[in-house]
C-alpha positions as CSV (number, residue, x, y, z in Angstrom):
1,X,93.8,157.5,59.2
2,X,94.8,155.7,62.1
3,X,96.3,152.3,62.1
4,X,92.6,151.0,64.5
5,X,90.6,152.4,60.8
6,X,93.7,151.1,58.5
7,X,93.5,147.7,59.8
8,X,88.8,147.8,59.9
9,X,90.0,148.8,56.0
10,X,92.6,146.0,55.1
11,X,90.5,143.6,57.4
12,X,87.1,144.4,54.7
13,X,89.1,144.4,51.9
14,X,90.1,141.0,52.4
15,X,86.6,139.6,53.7
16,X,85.0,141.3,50.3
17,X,88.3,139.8,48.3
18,X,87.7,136.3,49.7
19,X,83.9,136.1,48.7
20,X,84.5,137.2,45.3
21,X,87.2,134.9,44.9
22,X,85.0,132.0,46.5
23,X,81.9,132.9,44.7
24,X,84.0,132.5,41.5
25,X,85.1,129.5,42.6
26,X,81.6,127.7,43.1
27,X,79.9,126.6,40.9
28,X,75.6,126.1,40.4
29,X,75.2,124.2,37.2
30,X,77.4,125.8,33.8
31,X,77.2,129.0,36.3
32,X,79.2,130.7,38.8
33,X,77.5,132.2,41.4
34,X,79.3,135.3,41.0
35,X,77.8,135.4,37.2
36,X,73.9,134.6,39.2
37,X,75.0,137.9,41.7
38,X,75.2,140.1,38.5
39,X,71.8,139.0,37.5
40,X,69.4,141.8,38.5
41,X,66.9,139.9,40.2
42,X,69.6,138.3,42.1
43,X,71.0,139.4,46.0
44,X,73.3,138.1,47.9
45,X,71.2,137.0,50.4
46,X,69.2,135.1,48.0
47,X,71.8,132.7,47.2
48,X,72.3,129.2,48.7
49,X,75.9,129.8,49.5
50,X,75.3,133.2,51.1
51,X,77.5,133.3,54.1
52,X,75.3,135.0,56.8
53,X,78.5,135.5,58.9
54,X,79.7,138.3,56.6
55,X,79.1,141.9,57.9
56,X,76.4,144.2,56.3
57,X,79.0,146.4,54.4
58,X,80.8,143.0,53.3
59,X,77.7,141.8,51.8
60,X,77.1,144.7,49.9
61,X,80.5,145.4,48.8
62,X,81.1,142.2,47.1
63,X,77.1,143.0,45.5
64,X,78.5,146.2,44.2
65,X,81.4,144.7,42.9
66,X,80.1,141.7,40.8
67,X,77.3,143.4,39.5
68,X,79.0,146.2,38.4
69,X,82.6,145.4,37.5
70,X,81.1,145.0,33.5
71,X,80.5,148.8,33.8
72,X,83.7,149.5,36.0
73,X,86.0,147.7,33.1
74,X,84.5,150.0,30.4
75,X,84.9,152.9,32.7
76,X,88.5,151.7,33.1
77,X,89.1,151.4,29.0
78,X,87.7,154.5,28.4
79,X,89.5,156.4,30.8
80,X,92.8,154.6,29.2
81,X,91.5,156.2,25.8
82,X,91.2,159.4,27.2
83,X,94.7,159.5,28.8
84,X,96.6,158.2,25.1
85,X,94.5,161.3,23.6
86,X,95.6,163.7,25.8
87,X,98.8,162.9,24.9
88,X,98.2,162.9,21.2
89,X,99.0,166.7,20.5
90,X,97.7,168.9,17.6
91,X,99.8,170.5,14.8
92,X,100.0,174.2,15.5
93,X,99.3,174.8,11.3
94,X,95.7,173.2,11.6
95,X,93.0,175.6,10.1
96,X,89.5,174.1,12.3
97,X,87.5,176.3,9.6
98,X,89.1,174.0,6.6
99,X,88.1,170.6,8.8
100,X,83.9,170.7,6.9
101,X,82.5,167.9,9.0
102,X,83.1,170.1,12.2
103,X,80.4,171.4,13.8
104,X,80.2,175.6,12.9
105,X,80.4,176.0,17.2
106,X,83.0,173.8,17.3
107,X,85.3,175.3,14.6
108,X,85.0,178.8,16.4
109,X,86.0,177.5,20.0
110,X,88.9,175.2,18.0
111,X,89.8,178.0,16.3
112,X,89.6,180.8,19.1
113,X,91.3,178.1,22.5
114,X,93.9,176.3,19.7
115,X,94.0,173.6,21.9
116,X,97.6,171.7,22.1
117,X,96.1,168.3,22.3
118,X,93.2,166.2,21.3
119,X,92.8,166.0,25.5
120,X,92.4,169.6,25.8
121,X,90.2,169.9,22.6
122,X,87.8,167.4,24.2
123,X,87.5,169.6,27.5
124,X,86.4,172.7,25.6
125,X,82.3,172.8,26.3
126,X,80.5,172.2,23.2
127,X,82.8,170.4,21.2
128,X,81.3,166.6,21.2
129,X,82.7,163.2,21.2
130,X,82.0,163.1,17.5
131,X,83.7,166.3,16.2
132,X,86.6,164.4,18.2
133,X,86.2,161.8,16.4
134,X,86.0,163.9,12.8
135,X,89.1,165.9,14.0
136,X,91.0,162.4,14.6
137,X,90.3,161.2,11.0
138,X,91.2,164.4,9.7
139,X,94.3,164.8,11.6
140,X,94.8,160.7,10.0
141,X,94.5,161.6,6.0
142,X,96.0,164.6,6.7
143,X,99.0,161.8,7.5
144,X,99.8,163.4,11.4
145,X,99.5,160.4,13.0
């Protein structure tokens, strides 16, 4: 990227930083306006603050944003879940086909990959979020932290 497209980036950035941070700021009632943006109903353009100066990709930047940064933070903690599991390794001595609640598919491709951590066990197709789960309370009584 050249520095002409670095500064049209750091020059948006900004722009869409300082109408969130102003739309936070203002207030309608017990509301801020950035809480009426994330109603669905609710555009930019429709509110009595909009600042029509604001370029097109501005606008619907800072939309994106507020009406989606519930979803982004949840994103965000569940990717932080992931990364302290794939860190959380798995004791060489487990036997998958002594673990009952498993899934019978799951056991086999447990058994058969022997992942190293809960990380990679959760990246082998067909084991689910919930024999995760199961293997993680397991692994808890079984007192491997």
């Amino acid at each position: 990227m050249d520095d002409a497209h670095w500064e049209l980036f750091q020059a948006k950035r900004r722009a869409v930083e300082t109408e969130i941070y102003r739309l936070r700021q203002t207030r309608s009632g017990s509301s801020t306006y950035a809480e009426i943006l994330r109603r669905p109903e609710v555009t930019y353009t429709s509110l009595p603050i909009a600042d029509t100066s604001l370029a097109d990709d501005v606008v619907q930047e800072v939309e994106i944003q507020l009406k989606y940064e519930g979803y982004i933070a949840q994103d965000l903690e569940q990717i932080d879940r992931f990364r302290k599991l794939e860190d959380k390794d798995l004791p060489t001595w487990i036997d998958y086909e002594e673990i009952p609640s498993l899934r019978f598919e799951s056991r086999q491709k447990l058994s058969r990959f022997r992942p190293d951590s809960i990380g990679q066990a959760s990246r082998i197709s067909g084991v689910t979020p919930a024999d995760i789960a199961i293997l993680l309370v397991w692994l808890k009584r079984a007192g491997k932290p």
